[in-house]
N, C-alpha and C positions, 0 to 999 in steps of 0.2 A: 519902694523899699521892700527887701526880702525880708522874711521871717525868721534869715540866718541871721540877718543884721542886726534883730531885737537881744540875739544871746549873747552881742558882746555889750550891749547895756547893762546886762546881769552883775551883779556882786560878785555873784559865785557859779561855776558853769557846772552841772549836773554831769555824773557819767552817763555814757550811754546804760540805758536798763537792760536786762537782761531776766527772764523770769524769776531767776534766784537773785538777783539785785536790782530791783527796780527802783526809778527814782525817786529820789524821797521831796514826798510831797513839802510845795510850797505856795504861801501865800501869791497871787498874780503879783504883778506892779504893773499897775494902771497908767503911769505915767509915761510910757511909749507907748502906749497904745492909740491906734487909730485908724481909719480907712484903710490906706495903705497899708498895714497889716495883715487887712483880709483879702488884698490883692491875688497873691499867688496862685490860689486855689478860686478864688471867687469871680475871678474875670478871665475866666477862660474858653475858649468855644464853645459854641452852643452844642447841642445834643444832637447827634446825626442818625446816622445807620447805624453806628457803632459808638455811643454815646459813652461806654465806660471804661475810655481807654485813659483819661483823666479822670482820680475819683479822690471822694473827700472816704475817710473810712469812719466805719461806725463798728458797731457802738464802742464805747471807751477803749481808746488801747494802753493804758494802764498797767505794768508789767510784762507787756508782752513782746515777742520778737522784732526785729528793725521792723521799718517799713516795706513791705513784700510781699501786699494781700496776694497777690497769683503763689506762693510759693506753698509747698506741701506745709511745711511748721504752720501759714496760717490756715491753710483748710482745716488741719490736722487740730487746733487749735480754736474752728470756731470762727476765724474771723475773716471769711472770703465773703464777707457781707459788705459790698460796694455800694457805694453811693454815686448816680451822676453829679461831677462838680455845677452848682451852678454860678450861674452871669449876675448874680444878684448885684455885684457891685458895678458893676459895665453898667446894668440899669441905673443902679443909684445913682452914677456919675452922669447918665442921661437927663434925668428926671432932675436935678439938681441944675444942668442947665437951662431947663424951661421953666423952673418955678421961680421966677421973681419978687413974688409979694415978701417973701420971706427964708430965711435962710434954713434949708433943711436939714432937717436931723440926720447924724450920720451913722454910722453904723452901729454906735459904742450908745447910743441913747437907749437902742433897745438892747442889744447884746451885749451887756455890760458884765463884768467881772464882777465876782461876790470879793470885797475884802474880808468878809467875815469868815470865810472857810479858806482852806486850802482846796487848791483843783489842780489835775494832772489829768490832760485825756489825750495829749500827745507828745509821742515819745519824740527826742531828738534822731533826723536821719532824712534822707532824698525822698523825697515826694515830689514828683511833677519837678522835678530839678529847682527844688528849694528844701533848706533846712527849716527845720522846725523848733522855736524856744518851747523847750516844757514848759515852761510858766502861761501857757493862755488861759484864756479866760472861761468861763463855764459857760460860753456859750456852744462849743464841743461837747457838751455832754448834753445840750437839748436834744431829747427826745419829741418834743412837743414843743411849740411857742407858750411862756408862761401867760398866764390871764391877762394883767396886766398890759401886756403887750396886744393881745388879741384886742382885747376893750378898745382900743385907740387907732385902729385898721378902715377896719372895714364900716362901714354907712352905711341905712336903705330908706327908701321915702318910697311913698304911697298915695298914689292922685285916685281920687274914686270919681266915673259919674255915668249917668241912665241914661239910657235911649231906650224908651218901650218899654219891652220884658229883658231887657240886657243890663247887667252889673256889668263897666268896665272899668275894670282894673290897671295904673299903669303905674311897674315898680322899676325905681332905679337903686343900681348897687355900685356902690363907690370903692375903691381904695382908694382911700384916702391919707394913711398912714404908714403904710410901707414901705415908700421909697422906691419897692422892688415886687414884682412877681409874689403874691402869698395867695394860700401856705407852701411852705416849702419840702416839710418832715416826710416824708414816706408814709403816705396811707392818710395824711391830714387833708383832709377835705372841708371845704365848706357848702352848706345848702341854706339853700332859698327856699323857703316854705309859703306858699301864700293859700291862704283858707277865707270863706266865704259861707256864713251863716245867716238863718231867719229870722223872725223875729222870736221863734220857738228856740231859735239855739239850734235848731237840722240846718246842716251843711247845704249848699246851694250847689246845685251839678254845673262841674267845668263846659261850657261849652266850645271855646278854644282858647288855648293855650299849651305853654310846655309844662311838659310830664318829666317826673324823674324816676330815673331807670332802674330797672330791677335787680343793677347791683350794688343800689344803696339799701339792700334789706328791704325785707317785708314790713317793716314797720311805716318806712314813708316811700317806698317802691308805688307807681303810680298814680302819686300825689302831685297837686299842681305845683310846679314850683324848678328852679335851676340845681346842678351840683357845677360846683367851683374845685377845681382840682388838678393834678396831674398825673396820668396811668399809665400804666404799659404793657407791654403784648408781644407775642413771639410771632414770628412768619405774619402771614395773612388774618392772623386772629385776632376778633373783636372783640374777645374778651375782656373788661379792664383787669389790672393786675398791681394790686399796691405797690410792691417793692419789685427792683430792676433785675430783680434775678434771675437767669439764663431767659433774661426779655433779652428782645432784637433792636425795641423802635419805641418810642412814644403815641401809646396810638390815639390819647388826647390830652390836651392843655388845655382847659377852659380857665387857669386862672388870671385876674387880673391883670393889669400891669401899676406900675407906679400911677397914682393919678388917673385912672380908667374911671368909666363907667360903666356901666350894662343896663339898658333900659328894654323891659320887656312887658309885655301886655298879655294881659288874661279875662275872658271874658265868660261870665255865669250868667245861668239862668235866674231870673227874677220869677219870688215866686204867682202864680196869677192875681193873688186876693193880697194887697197891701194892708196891715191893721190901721185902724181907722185913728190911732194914739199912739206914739212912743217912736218905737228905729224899726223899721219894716226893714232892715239888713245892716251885717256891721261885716267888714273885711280886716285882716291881720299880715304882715307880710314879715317876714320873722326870718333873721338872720343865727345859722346853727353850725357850731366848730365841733367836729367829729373827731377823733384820729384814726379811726381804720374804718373803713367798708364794713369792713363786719362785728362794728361795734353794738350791740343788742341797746343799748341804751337811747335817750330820747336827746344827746347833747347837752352842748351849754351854748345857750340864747345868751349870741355876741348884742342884738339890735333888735328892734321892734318898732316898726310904724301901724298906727291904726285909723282907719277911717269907718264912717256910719252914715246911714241917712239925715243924723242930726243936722248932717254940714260941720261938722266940729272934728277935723281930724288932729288925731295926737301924736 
């Protein structure tokens, strides 16, 4: 089902907006809505050489001219800010066939419409040769996945055990909740932290494992641990690059998929003299939702596994 076909369910059909007449906000109606809604835009090729020849448009277009991110009115305008579409729903529709135990959540569980507000963030008009109902839902206006939704994603578990002088560490990361590919947002990443302390509380030196790179900032740049994300890059360059703009290519996807795992191993050094009372080591392995690379801040701690010498891991 096309998204033209939502706007003859309407009561009332909006004019097309225009920045001196834009449409006047209205409540969603929830009650067509569903997967198939997010079809048009959501189950379309994957991302190539040239990944933004289909694009979802941001940020809100709300009073502004038809749809025509290439054209002078939007550059001119502010709004040549493309997004690659993604397959979020191709996966969903994946992942739905192999999850048996139980019937999966669909799109609208987590991206649900607010009845409490009015929301407008796309204008009626040709996109990727579908119309669009202005009345969608506010999930077009995330910027970010709300808390909520992050809270219920992503897993991590934590197996600790010695050999010798070696702490070895062995962390798995789920998605568990998505359905699809997260995070999705532009610059939204997630990291894997894993730390490894004495009995003093001094950190315990890596001795292998992975390191995260030095364009996740100075603050955890070279610290044990994964980043979860998607970047991009112009020509031959290694650079990551949050948003797709005048990028060429993807030049990494580490994230998940529906139902993934990621299991990775890290191993420290123990230190020579174990105290002779109490936890001669404790390990943390700590799941962290960022939105941009160059966020100064420490995150919000989606997950926490912990293990110790006690044997008592939590």
């Amino acid at each position: 089902m096309a998204l033209g076909a939502c706007s003859e369910r309407s009561s009332v059909t909006p004019p097309t907006p225009t920045p001196a007449a834009p449409v006047r906000e209205t409540i969603p109606d929830t009650a067509w809505l569903s997967a198939e809604s997010c079809q048009p835009c959501h189950a379309v090729g994957a991302p190539t050489a040239k990944p933004w020849d289909a694009v979802s448009v941001y940020p809100d277009l709300y009073g502004h001219p038809p749809l025509n991110p290439t054209s002078p009115e939007w550059v001119a305008a502010g709004l040549a800010d493309r997004l690659p579409t993604d397959m979020t729903v191709s996966e969903w529709q994946i992942y739905k066939k192999f999850k048996k135990d139980k019937e999966p959540q669909g799109c609208l569980g987590c991206h649900e419409a607010s009845a409490a507000q009015p929301e407008v963030s796309l204008t009626p008009g040709p996109l990727a040769g579908v119309d669009f109902d202005p009345r969608v839902p506010e999930l077009h206006r995330w910027l970010h996945t709300p808390d909520d939704a992050l809270e219920r994603t992503f897993g991590v578990w934590l197996n600790a055990s010695t050999h010798r002088t070696l702490l070895i560490l062995t962390v798995k990361v789920l998605n568990y909740g998505a359905g699809h590919r997260a995070p999705t947002s532009p610059g939204s990443h997630v990291l894997l932290l894993v730390d490894a302390v004495d009995s003093e509380g001094a950190p315990l030196a890596l001795h292998k494992g992975y390191r995260l790179p030095e364009e996740v900032g100075a603050r955890f740049s070279g610290r044990a641990g994964e980043l979860y994300g998607r970047f991009y890059g112009r020509g031959d360059a290694q650079t990551l690059q949050e948003r797709p703009d005048g990028a060429t290519r993807v030049v990494m996807d580490s994230r998940l998929q529906a139902g993934q795992h990621d299991e990775l191993n890290f191993v420290f050094l123990l230190p020579e003299e174990a105290p002779e009372e109490g936890v001669a080591w404790s390990a943390t392995a700590r799941l962290v939702w960022r939105g941009s690379l160059a966020e100064a801040g420490a995150g919000r701690v989606l997950e926490e596994a912990r293990a110790d010498s006690s044997g008592k891991d939590e």
